[in-house]
C-alpha positions as CSV (number, residue, x, y, z in Angstrom):
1,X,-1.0,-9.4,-18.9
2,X,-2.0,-11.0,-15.9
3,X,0.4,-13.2,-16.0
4,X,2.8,-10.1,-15.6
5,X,0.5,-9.2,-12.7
6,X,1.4,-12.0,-10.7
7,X,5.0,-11.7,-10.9
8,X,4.8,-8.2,-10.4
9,X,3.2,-9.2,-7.3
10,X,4.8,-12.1,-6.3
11,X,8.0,-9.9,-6.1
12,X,6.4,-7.2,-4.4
13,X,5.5,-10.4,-1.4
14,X,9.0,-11.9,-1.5
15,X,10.2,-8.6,-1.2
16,X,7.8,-7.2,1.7
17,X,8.5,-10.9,3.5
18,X,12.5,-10.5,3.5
19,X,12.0,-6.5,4.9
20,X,9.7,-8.0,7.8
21,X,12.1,-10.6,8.2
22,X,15.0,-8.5,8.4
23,X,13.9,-6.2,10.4
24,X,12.5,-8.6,13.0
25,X,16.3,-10.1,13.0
26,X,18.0,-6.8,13.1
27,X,16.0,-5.2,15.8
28,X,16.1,-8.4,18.0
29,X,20.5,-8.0,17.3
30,X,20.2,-4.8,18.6
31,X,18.1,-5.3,21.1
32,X,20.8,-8.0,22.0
33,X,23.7,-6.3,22.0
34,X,22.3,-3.1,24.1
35,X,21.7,-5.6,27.1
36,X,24.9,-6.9,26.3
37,X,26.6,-3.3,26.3
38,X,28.1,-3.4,23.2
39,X,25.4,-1.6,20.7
40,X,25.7,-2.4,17.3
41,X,24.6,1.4,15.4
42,X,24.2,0.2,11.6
43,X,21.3,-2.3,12.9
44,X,19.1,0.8,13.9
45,X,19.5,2.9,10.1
46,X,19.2,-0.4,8.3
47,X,16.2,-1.6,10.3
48,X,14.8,1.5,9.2
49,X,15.6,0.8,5.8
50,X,13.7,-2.5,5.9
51,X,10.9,-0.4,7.5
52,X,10.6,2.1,4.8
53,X,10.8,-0.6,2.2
54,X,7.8,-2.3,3.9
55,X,5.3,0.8,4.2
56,X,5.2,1.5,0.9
57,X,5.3,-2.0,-0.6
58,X,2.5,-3.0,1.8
59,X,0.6,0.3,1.2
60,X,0.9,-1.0,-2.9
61,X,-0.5,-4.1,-2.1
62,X,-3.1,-2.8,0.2
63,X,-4.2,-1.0,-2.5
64,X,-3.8,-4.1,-5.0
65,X,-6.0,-6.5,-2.8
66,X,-8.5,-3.5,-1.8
67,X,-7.3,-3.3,2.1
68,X,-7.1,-0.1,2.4
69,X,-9.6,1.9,4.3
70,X,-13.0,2.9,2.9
71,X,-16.1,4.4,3.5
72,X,-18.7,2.6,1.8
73,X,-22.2,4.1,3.1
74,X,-23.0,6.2,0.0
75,X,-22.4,2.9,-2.4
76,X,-24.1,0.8,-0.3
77,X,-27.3,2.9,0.0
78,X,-27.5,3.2,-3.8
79,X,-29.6,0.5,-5.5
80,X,-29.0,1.5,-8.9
81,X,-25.8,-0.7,-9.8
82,X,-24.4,1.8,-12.3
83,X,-24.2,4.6,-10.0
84,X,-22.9,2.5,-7.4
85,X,-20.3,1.3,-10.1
86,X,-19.2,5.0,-11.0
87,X,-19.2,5.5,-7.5
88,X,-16.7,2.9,-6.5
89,X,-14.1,4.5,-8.8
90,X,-14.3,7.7,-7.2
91,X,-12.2,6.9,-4.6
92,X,-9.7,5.0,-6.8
93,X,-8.9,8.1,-8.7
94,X,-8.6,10.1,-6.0
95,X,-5.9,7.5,-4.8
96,X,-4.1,7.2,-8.5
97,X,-4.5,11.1,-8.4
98,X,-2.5,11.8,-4.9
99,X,-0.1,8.3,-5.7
100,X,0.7,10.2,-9.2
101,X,1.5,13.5,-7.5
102,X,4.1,11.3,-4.8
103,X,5.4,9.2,-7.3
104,X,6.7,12.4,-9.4
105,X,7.6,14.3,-6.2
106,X,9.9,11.1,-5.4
107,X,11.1,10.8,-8.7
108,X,12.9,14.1,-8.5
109,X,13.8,13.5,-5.0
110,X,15.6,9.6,-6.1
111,X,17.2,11.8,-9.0
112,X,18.1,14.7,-6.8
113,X,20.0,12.0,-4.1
114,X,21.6,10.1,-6.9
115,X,22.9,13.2,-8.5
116,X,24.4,15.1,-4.9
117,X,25.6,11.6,-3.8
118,X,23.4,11.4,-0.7
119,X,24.6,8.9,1.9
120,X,23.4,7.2,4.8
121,X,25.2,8.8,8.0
122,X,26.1,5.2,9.5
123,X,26.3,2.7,6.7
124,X,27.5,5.4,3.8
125,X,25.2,3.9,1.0
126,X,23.0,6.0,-0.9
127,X,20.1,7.9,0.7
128,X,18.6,6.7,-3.0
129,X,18.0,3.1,-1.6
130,X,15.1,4.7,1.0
131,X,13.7,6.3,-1.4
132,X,13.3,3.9,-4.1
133,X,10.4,1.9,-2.4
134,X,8.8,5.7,-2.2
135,X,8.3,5.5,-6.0
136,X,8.0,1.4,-6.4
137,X,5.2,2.2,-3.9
138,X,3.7,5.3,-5.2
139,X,3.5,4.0,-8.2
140,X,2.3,0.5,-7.8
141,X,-0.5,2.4,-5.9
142,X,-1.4,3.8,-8.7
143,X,-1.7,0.9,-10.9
144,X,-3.2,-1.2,-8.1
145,X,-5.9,1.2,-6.9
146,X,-7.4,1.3,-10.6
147,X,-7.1,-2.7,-10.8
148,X,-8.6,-3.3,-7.7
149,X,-11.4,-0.9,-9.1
150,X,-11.7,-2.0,-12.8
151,X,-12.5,-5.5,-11.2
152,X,-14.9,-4.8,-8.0
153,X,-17.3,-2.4,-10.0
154,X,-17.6,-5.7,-12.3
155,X,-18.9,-8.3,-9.6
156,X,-19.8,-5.6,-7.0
157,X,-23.1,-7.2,-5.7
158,X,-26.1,-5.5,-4.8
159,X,-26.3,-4.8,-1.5
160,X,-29.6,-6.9,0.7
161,X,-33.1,-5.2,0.7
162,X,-35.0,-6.3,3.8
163,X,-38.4,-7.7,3.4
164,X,-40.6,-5.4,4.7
165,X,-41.7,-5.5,8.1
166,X,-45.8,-6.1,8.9
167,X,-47.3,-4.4,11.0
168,X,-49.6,-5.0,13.8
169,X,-53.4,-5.3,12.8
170,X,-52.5,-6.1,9.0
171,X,-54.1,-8.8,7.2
172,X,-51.1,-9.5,5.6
């Protein structure tokens, strides 16, 4: 199984690294060709192809490698580990919750482009291919967000108690 996990996420990296790249290169051709007067449209709707691709693959992996943003006072105030344990996978299920919900919402919105034959207004390829990474993402949210919490709450370290402080005119 984790061998699956690490190609699963290997592909999501090549992936996210060849949409970053691409969209560097295409935005740079039509930066390009605007100073040179001759503007080249497809690079602007497939730059923003590229884009789409990475927000939700990176959002995935955010969630996969816990970089996503957190509040962690409660947790870290708590001294009993088990409570702070059920507490950290709160705010995963609340993320596999709402990453369910968009990852069926997209699902009928892929099927619903697929099945009127959406297409892109400058390229003419399917509207399907920006919506894809919608779902991927969603999705691998979902399954990320748990991971990452199945395997903090099991080496989530107490968090430092100070020493207390002596006062003045104590012995001690």
């Amino acid at each position: 199984m984790q061998f699956l996990d690490k190609i699963v996420w290997r592909i999501v990296d090549a992936v996210l690294l060849v949409a970053v790249l691409g969209m560097v290169a295409l935005i740079a051709l039509q930066v390009g060709s605007r100073i040179s007067g001759a503007s080249i449209p497809w690079t602007e709707e497939l730059s923003r192809f590229c884009f789409i691709w990475t927000i939700w693959l990176g959002l995935a992996a955010g969630f996969r490698n816990g970089r996503h943003p957190a509040v962690t006072i409660l947790p870290d105030l708590i001294g009993n580990p088990a409570i702070r344990r059920s507490l950290a996978i709160l705010p995963a299920i609340a993320a596999a919750l709402l990453f369910a919900i968009v990852t069926s919402h997209g699902w009928d919105l892929l099927n619903q482009q697929i099945r009127f034959g959406e297409k892109s207004a400058i390229l003419q390829i399917g509207m399907w291919i920006a919506t894809v990474p919608i779902v991927l993402g969603s999705a691998l949210s979902v399954i990320g967000a748990i991971v990452h919490a199945l395997s903090s709450t099991q080496d989530h370290p107490a968090p430092p108690v100070a020493p207390p402080v002596a006062q003045s005119g104590d012995p001690s």
